[in-house]
Residue, then its C-alpha position, 0 to 999 in steps of 0.5 A: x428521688x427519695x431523701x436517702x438519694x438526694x442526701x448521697x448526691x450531696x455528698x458527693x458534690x461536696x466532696x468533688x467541690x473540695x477536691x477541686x478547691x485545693x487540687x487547682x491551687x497546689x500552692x496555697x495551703x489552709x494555713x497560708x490562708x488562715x495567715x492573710x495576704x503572703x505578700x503583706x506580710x512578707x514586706x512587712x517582715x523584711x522592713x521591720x527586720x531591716x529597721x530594727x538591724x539598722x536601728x540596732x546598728x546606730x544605737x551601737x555606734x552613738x555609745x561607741x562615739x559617746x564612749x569615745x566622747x566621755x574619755x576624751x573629755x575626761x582626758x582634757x582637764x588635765x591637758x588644760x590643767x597642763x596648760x595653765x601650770x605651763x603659762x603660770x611658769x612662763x609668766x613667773x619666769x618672764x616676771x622674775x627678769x622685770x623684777x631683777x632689773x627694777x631692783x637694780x636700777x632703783x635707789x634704796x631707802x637714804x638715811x636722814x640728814x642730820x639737822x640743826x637751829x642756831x640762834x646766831x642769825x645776826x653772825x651768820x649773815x655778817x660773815x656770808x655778807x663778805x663771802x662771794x655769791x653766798x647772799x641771793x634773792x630768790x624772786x616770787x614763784x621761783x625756785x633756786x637748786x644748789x647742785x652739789x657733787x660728791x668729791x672723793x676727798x670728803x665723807x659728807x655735805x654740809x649746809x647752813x642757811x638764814x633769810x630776811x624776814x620770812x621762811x622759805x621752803x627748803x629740801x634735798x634730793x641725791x641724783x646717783x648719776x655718776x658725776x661728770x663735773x665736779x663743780x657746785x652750780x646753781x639754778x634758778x627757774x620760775x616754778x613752771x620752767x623748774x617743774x617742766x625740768x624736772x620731768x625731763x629729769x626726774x620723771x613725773x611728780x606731784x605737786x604739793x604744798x610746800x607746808x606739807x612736803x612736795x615732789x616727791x620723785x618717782x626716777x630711780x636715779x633720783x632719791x628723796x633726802x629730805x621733802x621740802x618743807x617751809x623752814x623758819x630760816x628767818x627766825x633761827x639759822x637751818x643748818x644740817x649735813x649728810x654723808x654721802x651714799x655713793x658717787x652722785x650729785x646732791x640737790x638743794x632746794x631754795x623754794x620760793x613758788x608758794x609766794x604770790x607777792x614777797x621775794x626772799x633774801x637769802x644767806x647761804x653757805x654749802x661746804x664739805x666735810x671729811 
């Protein structure tokens, strides 16, 4: 066979063998081939579109509800803003009842007494000598309270007092209870009896020494007058007097609880005055 024969024949085989690769699989082209595995990639198409769709749609609904989310929390200061304002305006309201009722039911401030010394111990003491129960002993630790009711006849109260040998403590209290017994009465109790009273009375006090001023009341319907303070009631006559302030009861008293060992004499006279 010569070279230009086998050369023909070699071409013919090549054409038949080409002929016969794509006439067997019509359905693949050159370019599918060129692309890889149909299948592969086909899967790999739709996974990616499906998770690109559905993340697109989850990044759309987290900005709606972050949307949503911002507004809301823009609107909700002033809901509590709203809400503080309201219960501001229930306390004060609730408050202003509680501040009507104290100012009603407490005593306002009482003027002074007006007070006095005189040296006529000796003439006071011979003219109370002769009056009934106008000459007591006030016992150590005791104290003696004079109450002494408002009358409407008279304007003010008026009192005087002396002692034998040593001071005593003296002070006046205004119980603005309406009076039901027009009577002057007295009380005397040892300190603890006259204290344990008291509280029951008057509410709680503190105790002080008498040298500096003591109990001082905290009842609304108790008013301090005059602190009791240690008077030299036996080196000058301790007089004073007072108008009175409204219907009530005045109490005077004779403070001996700071003595130890010593009881007092004591010459006392209380009077009213128009």
């Amino acid at each position: 066979m010569t070279a230009m024969a086998r050369l023909e024949a070699t071409s013919e085989l090549q054409s038949r063998l080409s002929s016969l690769s794509f006439s067997s699989f019509p359905g693949i082209t050159s370019k599918q081939c060129d692309s890889g595995p149909p299948g592969r990639l086909h899967s790999t198409n739709l996974s990616e579109s499906f998770t690109q769709s559905s993340n697109q749609a989850n990044m759309n609904e987290t900005k709606e509800g972050t949307a949503h989310l911002s507004k809301g929390n823009e609107e909700a200061p002033t809901e509590l803003a709203l809400g503080e304002g309201g219960e501001k305006n229930s306390s004060a309201g609730s408050c202003q009842p509680s501040a009507e009722i104290k100012e009603a039911t407490q005593m306002p401030p009482l003027p002074p007494p007006t007070t006095w010394t005189s040296a006529a111990v000796k003439e006071l003491k011979a003219k109370l000598r002769t009056e009934k129960d106008s000459v007591v002993t006030v016992y150590r630790g005791d104290i003696m309270t004079v109450h002494v009711p408002t009358v409407p006849e008279a304007k003010r109260v008026c009192w005087e007092f002396a002692t034998d040998g040593y001071d005593i403590g003296f002070g006046i209290y205004f119980d603005c209870t309406p009076v039901t017994s027009r009577s002057i009465t007295v009380h005397i109790s040892e300190s603890s009896d006259d204290e344990d009273e008291e509280e029951e009375l008057e509410g709680p006090l503190s105790n002080e020494d008498v040298e500096k001023g003591s109990k001082s009341n905290t009842n609304s319907n108790l008013a301090e007058i005059l602190p009791v303070y240690r008077q030299d009631s036996h080196l000058s006559v301790q007089g004073g007097s007072h108008d009175f302030p409204g219907e009530g009861t005045y109490l005077l008293k004779f403070d001996n609880s700071y003595s130890l060992w010593r009881n007092k004499t004591l010459y006392y006279r209380v009077y009213y005055s128009a």
